[in-house]
NUFITI-453927 format. One line per 2 residues: their letters; for each residue x, y, z of C-alpha. Coordinates in steps of 0.5 Angstrom, whole numbers, plus 500, padded with zeros to 3 digits. Each point is the difference from the previous one (the first is absolute). Layout:
N
A> X/Y/Z | ...
END
This chain:
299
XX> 444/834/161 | 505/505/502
XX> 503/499/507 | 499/502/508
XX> 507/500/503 | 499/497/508
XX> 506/502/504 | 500/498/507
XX> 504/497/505 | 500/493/502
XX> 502/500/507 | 495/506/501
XX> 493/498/495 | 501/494/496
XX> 493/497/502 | 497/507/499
XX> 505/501/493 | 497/492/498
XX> 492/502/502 | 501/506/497
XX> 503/497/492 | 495/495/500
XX> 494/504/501 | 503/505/494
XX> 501/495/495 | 493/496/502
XX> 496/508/499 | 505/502/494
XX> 502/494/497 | 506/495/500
XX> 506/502/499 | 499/508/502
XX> 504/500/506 | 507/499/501
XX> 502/497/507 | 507/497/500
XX> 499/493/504 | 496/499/494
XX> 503/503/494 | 508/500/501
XX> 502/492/496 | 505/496/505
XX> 508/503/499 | 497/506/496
XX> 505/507/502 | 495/502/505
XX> 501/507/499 | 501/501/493
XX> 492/497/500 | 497/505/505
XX> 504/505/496 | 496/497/492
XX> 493/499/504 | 500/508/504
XX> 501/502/493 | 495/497/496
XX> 494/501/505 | 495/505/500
XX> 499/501/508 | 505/498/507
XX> 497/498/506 | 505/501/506
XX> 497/495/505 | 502/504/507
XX> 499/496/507 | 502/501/507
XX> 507/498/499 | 501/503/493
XX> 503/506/502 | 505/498/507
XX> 502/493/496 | 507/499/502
XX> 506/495/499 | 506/499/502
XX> 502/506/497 | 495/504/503
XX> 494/503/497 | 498/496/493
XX> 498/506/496 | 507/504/502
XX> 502/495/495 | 501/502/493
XX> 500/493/498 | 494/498/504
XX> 495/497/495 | 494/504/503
XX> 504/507/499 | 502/498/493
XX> 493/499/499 | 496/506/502
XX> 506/504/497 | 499/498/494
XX> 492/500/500 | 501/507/502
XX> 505/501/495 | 496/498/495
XX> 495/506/500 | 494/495/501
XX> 495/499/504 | 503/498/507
XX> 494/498/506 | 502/498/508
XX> 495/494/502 | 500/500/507
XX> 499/494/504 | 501/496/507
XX> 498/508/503 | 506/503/498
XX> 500/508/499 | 503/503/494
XX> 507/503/501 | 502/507/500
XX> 505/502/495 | 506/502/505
XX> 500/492/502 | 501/498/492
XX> 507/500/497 | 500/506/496
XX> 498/496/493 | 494/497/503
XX> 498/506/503 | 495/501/494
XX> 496/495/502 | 498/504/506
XX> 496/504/496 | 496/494/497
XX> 492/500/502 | 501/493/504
XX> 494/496/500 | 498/495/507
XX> 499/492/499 | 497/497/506
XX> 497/494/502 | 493/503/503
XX> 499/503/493 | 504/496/496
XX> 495/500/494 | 498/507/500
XX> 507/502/500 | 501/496/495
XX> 495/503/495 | 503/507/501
XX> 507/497/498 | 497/498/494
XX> 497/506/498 | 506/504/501
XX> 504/495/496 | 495/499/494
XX> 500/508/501 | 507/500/498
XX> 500/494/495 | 494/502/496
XX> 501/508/500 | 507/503/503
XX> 504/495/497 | 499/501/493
XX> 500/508/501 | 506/499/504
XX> 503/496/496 | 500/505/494
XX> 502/505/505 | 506/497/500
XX> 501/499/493 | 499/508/499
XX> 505/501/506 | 505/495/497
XX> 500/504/493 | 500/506/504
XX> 508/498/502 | 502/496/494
XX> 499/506/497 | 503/504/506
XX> 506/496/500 | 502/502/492
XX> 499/507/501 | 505/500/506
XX> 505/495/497 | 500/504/493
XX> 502/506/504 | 504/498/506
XX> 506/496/496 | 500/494/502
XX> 502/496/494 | 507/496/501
XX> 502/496/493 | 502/493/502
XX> 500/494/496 | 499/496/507
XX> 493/496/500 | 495/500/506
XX> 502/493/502 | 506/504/504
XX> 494/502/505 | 498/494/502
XX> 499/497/507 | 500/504/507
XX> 502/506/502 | 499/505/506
XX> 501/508/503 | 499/502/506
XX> 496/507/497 | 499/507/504
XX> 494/503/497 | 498/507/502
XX> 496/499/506 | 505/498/505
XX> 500/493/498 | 505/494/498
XX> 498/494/498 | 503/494/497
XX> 496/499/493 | 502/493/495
XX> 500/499/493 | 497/494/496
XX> 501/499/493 | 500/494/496
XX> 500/500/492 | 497/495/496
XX> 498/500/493 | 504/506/499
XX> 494/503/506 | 503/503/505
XX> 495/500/506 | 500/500/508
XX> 500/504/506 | 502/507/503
XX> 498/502/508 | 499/506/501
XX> 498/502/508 | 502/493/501
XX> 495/497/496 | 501/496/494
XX> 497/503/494 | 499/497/493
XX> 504/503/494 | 495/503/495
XX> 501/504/493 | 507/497/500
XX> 505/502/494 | 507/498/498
XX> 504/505/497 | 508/503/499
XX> 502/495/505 | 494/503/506
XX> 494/497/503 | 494/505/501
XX> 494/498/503 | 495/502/504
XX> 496/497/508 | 494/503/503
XX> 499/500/507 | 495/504/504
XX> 501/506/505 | 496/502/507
XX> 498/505/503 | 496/500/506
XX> 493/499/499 | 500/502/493
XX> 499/494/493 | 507/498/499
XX> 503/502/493 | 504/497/496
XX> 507/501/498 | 505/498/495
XX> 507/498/500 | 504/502/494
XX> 506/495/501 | 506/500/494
XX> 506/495/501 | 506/498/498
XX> 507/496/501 | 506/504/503
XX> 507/495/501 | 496/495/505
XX> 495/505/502 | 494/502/499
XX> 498/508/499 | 492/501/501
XX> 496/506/499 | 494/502/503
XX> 495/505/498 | 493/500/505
XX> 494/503/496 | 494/502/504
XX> 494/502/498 | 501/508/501
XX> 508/499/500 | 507/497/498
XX> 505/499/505 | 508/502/497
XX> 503/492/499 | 503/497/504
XX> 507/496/498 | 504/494/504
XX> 503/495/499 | 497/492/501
XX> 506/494/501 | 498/493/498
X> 498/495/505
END
C-alpha cells in the first residue's frame, strides 16, 4: 500500500506526530505511514531517506504545532535555514505536485504566507485541517476521508495528469533544441559532470538565489537533482547527447488564491575548462520565458 508521508517537528508535535501515525496504520494498515523515528535504519543518510520516501508516497501531512512556525536555534528562526530538515520537507512535497495537507495541533493557527520563506509559501494555500483532543476521533475521520479521496480517485488521474504533462515537455524540449542549436560535438563523456555544483541565479523577477546541482552516473545513468527557487527538484527525461546533458524539473507556481500551476524547467548543461555552463528555459502553461544562461563552479 502506497504511503502517507508525516512531517512534523519534534520539539513542536512529536506526541501528537506519534498518535497520529498509529491511528493511520491501525485504520489504513501497516505500513501506510512514513514517520521518520520509525523507518530511517541507525546510520542511514537522514537526508537522502526523507528524499527517496517524499518520492514514493501518494499524500504529506505537515504536522503543525504551536512552535512549528518561530522554532528557533542558535542560528536563529529554523525555518530560515535552508538546510533545516522540516524546510526541506515541505519544499520538497510542495515541489512534488502532490497532495500536501497542514494538520494543525496543540491550537496552533495556520501561518499566513508572508510569515513563510518564499519556498513554502505555497503551503499557505493548502486547506488545513484541525486535530484536537475534545474531538480527536471525528477529526480523525475527516482526515481519513480526505486521504482515501486522494488515494482512491485524484491520485490515480493525477498521476496520469502528469504523464501527459511530462510527454508534453519531453517533446517541448526536442522542438526547442532541434531549433535552437545547441548541439556541441565532444567525445568527452558525462562522467565530467559528476558531483557538486552551485550558481548564484538572477532570475527575471528581481530575485537571486543561489541553486546546487547533483549529478551522479551509475551504470552509464546520469541521475540527481537540480534546485530551482531554491528547491531541490529531481531530474526527469534525462538525455546525454554531443557532450550536454538536457534535462527537465517541475515545480508548481502561485498566485493569490488561485490553484497552483505547474511549471517546467528545461535545463541543457555542459563543461566549459572547470566550469559548468547551464541553460535555463522556464515553460508555464501559457507561456515561455527567454532562457536564462550562467555559469555554476564545483563544490
Amino acid at each position: 500500500m502506497s504511503k502517507v508521508f508525516i512531517s512534523y517537528r519534534r520539539d513542536d508535535s512529536a506526541g501528537f506526530a506519534g498518535r497520529l501515525a498509529d491511528a493511520l496504520e491501525r485504520r489504513l494498515g501497516a505500513d501506510s505511514v512514513f514517520r521518520d523515528v520509525d523507518d530511517i535504519s541507525a546510520g542511514a543518510d537522514f537526508g537522502a531517506v526523507i528524499e527517496q520516501a517524499l518520492h514514493k508516497v501518494q499524500a504529506v501531512l505537515v504536522v503543525i504545532g504551536p512552535r512549528w512556525l518561530e522554532a528557533r536555534d542558535e542560528r536563529g528562526r529554523r525555518l530560515e535555514d535552508a538546510g533545516d530538515y522540516v524546510r526541506r520537507e515541505v519544499e520538497l512535497a510542495l515541489a512534488s505536485g502532490k497532495p500536501v495537507i497542514p494538520v494543525l495541533v496543540g491550537g496552533a493557527t495556520m501561518p499566513a504566507a508572508e510569515a513563510l520563506p518564499p519556498t513554502l509559501r505555497g503551503l499557505a494555500n493548502r486547506n488545513a485541517l484541525a486535530l484536537g483532543d475534545a474531538g480527536w476521533n471525528a477529526d480523525l475521520v475527516r482526515l481519513e476521508t480526505e486521504l482515501e479521496q486522494w488515494r482512491a480517485s485524484a491520485a490515480p488521474r493525477g498521476a496520469a495528469s502528469r504523464r501527459r504533462k511530462l510527454a508534453a515537455l519531453v517533446v517541448a524540449i526536442a522542438l526547442v533544441l532541434a531549433g535552437g542549436g545547441w548541439w556541441l560535438r565532444s567525445d568527452d563523456g558525462p562522467h565530467q559532470l559528476v558531483g557538486e555544483w552551485s550558481a548564484e541565479v538572477a532570475y527575471p523577477w528581481n530575485l537571486t538565489l543561489r541553486e546546487h546541482y547533483v549529478f551522479t552516473l551509475a551504470d552509464g545513468r546520469i541521475d540527481g537533482t537540480a534546485s530551482f527557487l531554491g528547491v531541490p527538484r529531481m531530474l526527469e527525461a534525462v538525455e546525454w547527447s554531443g557532450g550536454r546533458l538536457r534535462f527537465l524539473t517541475r515545480s508548481e507556481s502561485v498566485s493569490g488564491n488561485e490553484a497552483p500551476r505547474e511549471m517546467g524547467q528545461l535545463y541543457e548543461v555542459w563543461r566549459e575548462g572547470e566550469t559548468l555552463r547551464v541553460r535555463v528555459q522556464i515553460r508555464r502553461s501559457h507561456s515561455v520565458d527567454p532562457p536564462l544562461e550562467f555559469v555554476a563552479q564545483r563544490q
